[in-house]
C-alpha positions in Angstrom: 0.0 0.0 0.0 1.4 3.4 -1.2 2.0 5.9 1.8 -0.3 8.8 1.7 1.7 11.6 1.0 2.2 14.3 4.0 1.7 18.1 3.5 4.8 18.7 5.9 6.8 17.1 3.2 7.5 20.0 0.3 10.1 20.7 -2.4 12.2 23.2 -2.9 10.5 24.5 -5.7 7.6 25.1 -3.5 9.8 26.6 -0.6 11.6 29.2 -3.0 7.8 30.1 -4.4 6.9 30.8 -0.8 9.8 32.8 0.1 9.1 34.6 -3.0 5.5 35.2 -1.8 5.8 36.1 1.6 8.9 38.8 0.1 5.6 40.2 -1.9 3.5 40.5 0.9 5.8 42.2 3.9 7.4 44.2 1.0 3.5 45.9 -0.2 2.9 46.6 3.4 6.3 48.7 3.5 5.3 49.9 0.1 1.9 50.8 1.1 3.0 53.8 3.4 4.2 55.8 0.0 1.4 57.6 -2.0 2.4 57.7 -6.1 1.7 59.6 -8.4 0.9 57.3 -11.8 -0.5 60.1 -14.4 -3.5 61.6 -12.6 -4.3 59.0 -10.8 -3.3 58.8 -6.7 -2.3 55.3 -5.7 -0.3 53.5 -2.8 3.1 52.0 -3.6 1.8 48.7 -2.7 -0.4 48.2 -5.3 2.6 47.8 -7.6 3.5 44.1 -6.2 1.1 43.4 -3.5 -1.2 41.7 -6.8 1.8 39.6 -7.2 1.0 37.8 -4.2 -2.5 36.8 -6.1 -0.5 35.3 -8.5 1.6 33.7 -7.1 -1.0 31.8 -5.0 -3.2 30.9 -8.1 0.2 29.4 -9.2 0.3 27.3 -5.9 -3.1 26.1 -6.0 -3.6 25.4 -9.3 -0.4 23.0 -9.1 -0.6 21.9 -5.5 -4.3 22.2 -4.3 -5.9 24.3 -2.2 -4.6 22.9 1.5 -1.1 23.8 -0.2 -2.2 27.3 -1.2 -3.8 27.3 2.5 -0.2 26.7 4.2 1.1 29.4 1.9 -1.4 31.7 2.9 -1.1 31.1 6.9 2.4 30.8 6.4 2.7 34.8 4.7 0.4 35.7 7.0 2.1 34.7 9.9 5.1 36.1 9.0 4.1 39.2 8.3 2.2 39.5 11.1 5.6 38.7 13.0 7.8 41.5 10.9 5.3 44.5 11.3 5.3 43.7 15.4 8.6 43.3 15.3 8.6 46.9 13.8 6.1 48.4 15.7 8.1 47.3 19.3 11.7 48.9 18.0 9.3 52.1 17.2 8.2 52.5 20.4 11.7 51.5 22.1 12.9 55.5 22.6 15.6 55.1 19.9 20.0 56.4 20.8 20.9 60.4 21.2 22.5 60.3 17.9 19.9 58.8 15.8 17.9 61.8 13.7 15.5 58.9 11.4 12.7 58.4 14.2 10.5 60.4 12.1 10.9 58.4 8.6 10.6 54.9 10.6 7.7 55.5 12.6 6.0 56.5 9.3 6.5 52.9 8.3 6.4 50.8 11.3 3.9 53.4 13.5 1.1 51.9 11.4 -2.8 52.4 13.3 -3.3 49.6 14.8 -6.9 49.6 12.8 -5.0 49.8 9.1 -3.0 46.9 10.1 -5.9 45.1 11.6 -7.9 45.7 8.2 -5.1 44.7 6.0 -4.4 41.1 7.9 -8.5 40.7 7.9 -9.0 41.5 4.1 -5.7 39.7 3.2 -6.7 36.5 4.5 -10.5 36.5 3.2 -9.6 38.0 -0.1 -6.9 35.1 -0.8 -9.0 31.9 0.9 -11.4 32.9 -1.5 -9.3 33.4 -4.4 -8.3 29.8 -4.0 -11.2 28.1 -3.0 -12.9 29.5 -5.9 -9.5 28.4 -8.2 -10.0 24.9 -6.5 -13.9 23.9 -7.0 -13.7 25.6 -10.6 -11.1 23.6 -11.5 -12.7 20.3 -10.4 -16.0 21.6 -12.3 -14.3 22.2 -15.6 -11.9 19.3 -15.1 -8.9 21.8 -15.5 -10.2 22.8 -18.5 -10.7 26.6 -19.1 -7.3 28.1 -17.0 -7.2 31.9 -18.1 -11.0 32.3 -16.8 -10.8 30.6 -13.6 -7.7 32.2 -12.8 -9.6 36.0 -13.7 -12.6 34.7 -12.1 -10.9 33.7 -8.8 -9.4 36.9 -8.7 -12.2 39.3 -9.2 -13.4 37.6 -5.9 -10.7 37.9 -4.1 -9.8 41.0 -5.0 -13.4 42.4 -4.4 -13.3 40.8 -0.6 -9.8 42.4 -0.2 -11.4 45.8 -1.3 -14.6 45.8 0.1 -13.3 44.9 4.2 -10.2 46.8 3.7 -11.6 49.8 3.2 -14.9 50.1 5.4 -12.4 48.5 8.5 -9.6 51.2 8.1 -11.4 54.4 6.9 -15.6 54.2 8.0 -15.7 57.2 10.1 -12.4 59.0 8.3 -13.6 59.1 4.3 -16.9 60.3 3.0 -18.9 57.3 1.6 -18.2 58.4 -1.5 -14.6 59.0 -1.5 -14.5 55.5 -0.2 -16.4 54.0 -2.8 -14.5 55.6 -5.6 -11.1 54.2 -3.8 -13.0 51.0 -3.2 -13.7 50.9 -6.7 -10.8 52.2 -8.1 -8.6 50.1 -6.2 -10.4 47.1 -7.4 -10.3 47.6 -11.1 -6.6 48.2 -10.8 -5.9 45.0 -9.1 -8.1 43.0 -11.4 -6.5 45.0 -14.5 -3.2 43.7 -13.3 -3.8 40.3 -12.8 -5.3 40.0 -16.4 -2.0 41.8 -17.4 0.1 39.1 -15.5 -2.3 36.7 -17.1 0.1 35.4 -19.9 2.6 35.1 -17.7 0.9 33.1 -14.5 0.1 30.5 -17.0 3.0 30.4 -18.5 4.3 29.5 -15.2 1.7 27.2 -13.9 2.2 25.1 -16.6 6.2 24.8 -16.5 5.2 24.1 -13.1 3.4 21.5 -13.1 6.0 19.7 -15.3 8.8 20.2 -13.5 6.7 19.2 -10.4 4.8 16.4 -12.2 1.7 17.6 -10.2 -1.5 18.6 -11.1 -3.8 18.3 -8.1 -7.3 18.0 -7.9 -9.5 19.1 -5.1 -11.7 16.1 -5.2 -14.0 15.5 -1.6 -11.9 18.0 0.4 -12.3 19.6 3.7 -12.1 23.4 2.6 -11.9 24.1 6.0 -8.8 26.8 5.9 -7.6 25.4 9.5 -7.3 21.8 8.2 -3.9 22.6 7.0 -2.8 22.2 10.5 -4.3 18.7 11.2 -1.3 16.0 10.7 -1.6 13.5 7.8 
């Protein structure tokens, strides 16, 4: 009888596309506390790679299955979590005579505690939907149909990520109607990028998959998003 193959047990492939994803992530948070300028438009520097993170878990998923793409997301998560605290208790800690830069880093690390709280809520919704959406379309279509799962499984996402970001950090700050046209505006930029990157993530997903030799599908699974942390 064949062993059943145990999620603790990963390849290196899949390690160096989780470094790579949790480098995305803790990177757009830093990013996030620079407005840009791009042509009339205002925008946050972390929308330039934070929808990289999207990516990179349909990429996970749609080789490895969704309780993979689940340990990658608790996995970022966690470690982001872990760097921003980090940086938020050396903020606090009164810093030596001779250092002049408090100002600049507690404008990255002196984040309200309600931003961070609404980025770590809409992160984690936004991508367990993303891939749950990935997993059950690709069982549906039998893995037929890539380029419109992987759009369609981000237009969810992105539009949880959006819609409790926004109302958790800024109800009570912006005018309802500033917030729905950041809301809005947010979204169709995220969405616009990940069709943009479209060409590219399946490019990837399939060079993946045959350097892996994996292809998983989500038959009769749990998508419980804690049942990456049951053994076996």
């Amino acid at each position: 009888m064949k062993p059943k193959k145990r999620l603790e047990k990963v390849s290196v492939m899949f390690l160096q596309i989780a470094m790579l994803f949790v480098t995305c992530l803790v990177a757009s948070n830093i990013f996030e506390t620079k407005q840009i300028a791009v042509g009339p438009l205002n925008l946050t520097g972390g929308l330039l790679i934070f929808p990289l993170t999207y990516v990179i878990s349909d990429c996970v998923c749609e080789v490895w299955g969704f309780r993979r793409s689940c340990l990658l997301i608790w996995t970022g998560f966690l470690l982001n979590f872990l760097f921003m605290g980090a940086g938020a208790v050396v903020d606090v800690i009164p810093g030596a005579p001779y250092y002049e830069n408090q100002e600049g880093f507690h404008a990255i690390f002196g984040l309200a505690p309600r931003i961070t709280l609404a980025s770590c809520i809409a992160f984690l919704v936004g991508s367990f939907l993303n891939a749950r959406v990935l997993s059950v379309m690709k069982v549906r279509t039998d893995g037929k149909r890539l380029p419109g799962r992987l759009i369609l499984s981000s237009v969810v996402g992105e539009a949880a990520d959006s819609l409790l970001f926004f109302p958790i950090a800024f109800l009570g700050v912006l005018q309802g109607s500033e917030m729905l046209s950041q809301m809005l505006l947010q979204f169709i930029l995220k969405t616009l990028y990940e069709i943009i990157f479209l060409p590219l993530t399946v490019f990837l997903i399939r060079k993946l998959k045959a350097y892996e030799g994996e292809d998983v599908f989500d038959r009769g699974i749990n998508y419980g998003v804690f049942e990456v942390f049951r053994r076996g």
